[in-house]
N, C-alpha and C positions, 0 to 999 in steps of 0.2 A: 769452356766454362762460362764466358762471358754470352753467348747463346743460351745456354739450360737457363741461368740468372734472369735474363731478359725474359724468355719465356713464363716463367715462374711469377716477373714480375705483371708481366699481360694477364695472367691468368687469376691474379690477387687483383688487379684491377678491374677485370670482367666480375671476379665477385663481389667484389665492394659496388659497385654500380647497380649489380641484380639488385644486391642489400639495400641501398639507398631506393632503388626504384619500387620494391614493395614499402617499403618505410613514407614516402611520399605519398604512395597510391595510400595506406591507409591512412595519415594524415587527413587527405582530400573525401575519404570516405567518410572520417568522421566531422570534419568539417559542413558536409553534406547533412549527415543525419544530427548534428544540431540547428540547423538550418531547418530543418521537416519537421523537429520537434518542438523550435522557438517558434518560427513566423505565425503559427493558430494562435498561440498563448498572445501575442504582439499586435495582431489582427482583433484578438477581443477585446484587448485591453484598449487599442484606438477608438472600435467599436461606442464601449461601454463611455468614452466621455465625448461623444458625438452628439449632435440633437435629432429628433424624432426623422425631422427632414432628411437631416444631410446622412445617416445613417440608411436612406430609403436610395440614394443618389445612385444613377448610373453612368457614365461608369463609377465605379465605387469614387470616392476621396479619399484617398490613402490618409490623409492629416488633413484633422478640420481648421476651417478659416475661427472658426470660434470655439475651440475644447472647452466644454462643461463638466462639471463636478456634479449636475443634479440628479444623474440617476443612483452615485451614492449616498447625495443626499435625503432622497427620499427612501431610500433601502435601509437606511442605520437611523431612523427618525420614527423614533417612534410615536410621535404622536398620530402618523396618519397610517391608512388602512396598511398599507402596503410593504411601510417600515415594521408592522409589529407582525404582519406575516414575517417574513423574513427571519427576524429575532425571532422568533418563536420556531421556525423548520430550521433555524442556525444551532440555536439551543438543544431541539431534540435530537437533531444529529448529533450534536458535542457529547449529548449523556450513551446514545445506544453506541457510538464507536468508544467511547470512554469505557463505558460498562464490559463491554465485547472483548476489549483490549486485558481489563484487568483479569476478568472472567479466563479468558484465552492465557492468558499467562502462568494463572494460579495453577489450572488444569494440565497445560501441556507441560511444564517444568518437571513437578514428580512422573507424570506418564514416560517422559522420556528418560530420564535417570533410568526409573525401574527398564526402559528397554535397554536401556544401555550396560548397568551392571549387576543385574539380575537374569539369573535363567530358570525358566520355569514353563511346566507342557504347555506348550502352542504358543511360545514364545515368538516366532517367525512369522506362524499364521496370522498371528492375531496385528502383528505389527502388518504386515503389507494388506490383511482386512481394512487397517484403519486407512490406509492409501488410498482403497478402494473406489471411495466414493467419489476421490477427484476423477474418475475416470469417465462419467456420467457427465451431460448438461444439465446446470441449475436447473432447468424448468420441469426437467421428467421429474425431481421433488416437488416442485410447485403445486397440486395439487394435493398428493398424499398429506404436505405439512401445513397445508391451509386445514384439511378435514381433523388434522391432530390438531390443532391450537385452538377451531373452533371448538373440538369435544373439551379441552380442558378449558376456556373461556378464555384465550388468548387474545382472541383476535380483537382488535382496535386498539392494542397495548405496545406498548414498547418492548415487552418483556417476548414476544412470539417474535420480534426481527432480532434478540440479542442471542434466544434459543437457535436459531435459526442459523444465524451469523456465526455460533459454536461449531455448528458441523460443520462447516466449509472451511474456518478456519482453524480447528484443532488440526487434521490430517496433516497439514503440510507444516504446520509447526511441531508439533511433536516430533515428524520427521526431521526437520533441521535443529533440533536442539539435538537429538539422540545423536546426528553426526557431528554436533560440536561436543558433547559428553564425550562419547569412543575419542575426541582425540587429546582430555585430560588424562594425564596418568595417574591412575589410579593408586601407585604408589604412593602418588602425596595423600590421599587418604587413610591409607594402611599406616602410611608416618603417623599420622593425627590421630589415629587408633593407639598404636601403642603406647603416645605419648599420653594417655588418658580418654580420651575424647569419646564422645557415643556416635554411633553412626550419623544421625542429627547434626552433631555439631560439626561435625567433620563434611560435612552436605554443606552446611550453612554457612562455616567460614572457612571452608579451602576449595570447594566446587562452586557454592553459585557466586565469588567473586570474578571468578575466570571465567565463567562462562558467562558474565556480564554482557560483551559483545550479543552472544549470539540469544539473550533474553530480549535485548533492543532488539532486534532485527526483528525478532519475533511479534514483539509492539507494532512496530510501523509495521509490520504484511498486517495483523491485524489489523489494526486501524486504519490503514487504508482500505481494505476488503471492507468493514462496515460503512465507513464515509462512502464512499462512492455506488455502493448497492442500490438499484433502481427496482429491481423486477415484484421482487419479494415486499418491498415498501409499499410498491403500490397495492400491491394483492391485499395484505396483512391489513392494512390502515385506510381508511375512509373519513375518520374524522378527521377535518382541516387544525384542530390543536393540536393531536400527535403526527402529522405530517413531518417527514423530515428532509431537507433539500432538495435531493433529486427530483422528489415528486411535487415537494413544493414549488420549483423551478417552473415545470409546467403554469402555474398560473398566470404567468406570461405572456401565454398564448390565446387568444380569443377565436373568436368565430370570424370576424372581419377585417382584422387589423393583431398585428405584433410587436410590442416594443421592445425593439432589437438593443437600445443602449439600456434598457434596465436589465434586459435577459443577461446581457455581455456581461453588465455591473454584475448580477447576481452569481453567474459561474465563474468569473473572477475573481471574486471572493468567497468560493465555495475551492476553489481552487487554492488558494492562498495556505489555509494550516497543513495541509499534505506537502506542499511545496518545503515550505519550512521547518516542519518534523522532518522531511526526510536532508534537506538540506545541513541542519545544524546535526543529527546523528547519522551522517552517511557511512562515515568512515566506521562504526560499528555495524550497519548495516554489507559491507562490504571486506571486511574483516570477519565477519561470523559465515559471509558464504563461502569463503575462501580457505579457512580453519576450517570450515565443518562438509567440506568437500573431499580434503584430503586425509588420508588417514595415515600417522605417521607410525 
């Protein structure tokens, strides 16, 4: 007896060690890829309060002998050229991912309900059509939707990157709302029916408080998909007043020379509100993929 015991107990201890030893290794894994995804963010932000010189230095200086604040102070100052660039590609971005966001929400919300508790012909089609398009790169549209914004007078406007910004980001929202909808029960609706209520109201105050989570979530993909959009800004806009970040960024860059601590400054605080919308609502971002993954 005291044999089988010992055995038994070798063999709970080989598996407790296996356990611990992946439990470690992922630890060190993740460890690792916060390390891959801090040290560029840490690098820029050294970067951005260095001076023109020491910013050119080789080998690099990890930490400058004299950190300066002036390349955001001429980036947030508006009195000179370069601070009201700035503010002005800061602003327009705020309004087209603002816009995109409210836009995107209004639209995917009822689109996905109706996939979700509704049945009606080409009800499957029509859903994995809307998919579709993620299936393509942005740029084979690049062309078709520059010739469409120019026929209806789009082009130099804000209003041709918020259209634009729609299709890329309804598909994948619609789709993650429709799998947080399927996993409200439906029941509590039906309650809210009998209890009086019109389908409306029973939408309004027994679905979209629960599905609150997976509406955030649906915000930040949004508005991060507008924020950060390069290709189609560039294409769309040419005037330097509706310029928006990414492309304003570029101005940076000259023919002979680059100034690497205002660049730094500039995509570190282009970086900044995606940082902290996603930061301060993660947990609704993470809670709505999680709910709208499984289907109970």
């Amino acid at each position: 007896m005291s044999t089988i015991a010992e055995t038994a107990h070798r063999g709970q201890a080989r598996r407790r060690m296996r356990i611990d030893g992946w439990r470690w290794g992922g630890r060190i894994f993740l460890v690792f890829m916060l390390l891959y995804t801090a040290l560029p963010m840490v690098w820029m932000l050294i970067t951005s309060i260095k001076s023109g010189f020491a910013a050119m230095q080789f080998p690099p200086q990890w930490w400058p002998d004299q950190p300066t604040l002036a390349s955001y102070q001429k980036l947030l100052d508006p009195q000179n050229s370069v601070g009201q660039d700035f503010l002005r590609f800061f602003w327009n971005s705020l309004f087209v991912s603002t816009a995109t966001t409210i836009l995107s929400v209004i639209v995917a919300v009822p689109a996905a309900y109706a996939f979700s508790r509704f049945t009606f012909p080409g009800r499957n089609f029509l859903f994995f059509a809307v998919l579709l398009r993620n299936m393509f790169p942005a740029v084979i549209f690049l062309v078709p939707l520059f010739i469409l914004m120019r026929a209806i007078g789009l082009v130099n406007t804000h209003g041709s990157l918020v259209l634009t910004y729609l299709t890329f980001g309804l598909p994948l929202a619609i789709w993650l709302l429709k799998g947080f909808y399927d996993n409200i029960p439906v029941q509590l609706e039906q309650a809210a029916r009998i209890d009086g209520a019109t389908r409306f109201q029973a939408f309004f105050l027994i679905v979209m408080p629960l599905s609150a989570p997976g509406i955030i979530a649906t915000a930040i993909y949004s508005f991060i998909g507008a924020w950060n959009e390069y290709i189609y800004a560039y294409t769309f806009l040419s005037k330097n007043e509706q310029l928006t970040l990414p492309v304003g960024i570029q101005r940076f860059f000259s023919e002979n020379t680059t100034d690497f601590p205002g660049l730094m400054a500039a995509s570190f605080m282009m970086s900044v509100p995606v940082v902290v919308l996603f930061l301060v609502l993660q947990r609704y971002f993470v809670r709505a993929l999680t709910e709208g993954a499984v289907k109970h």
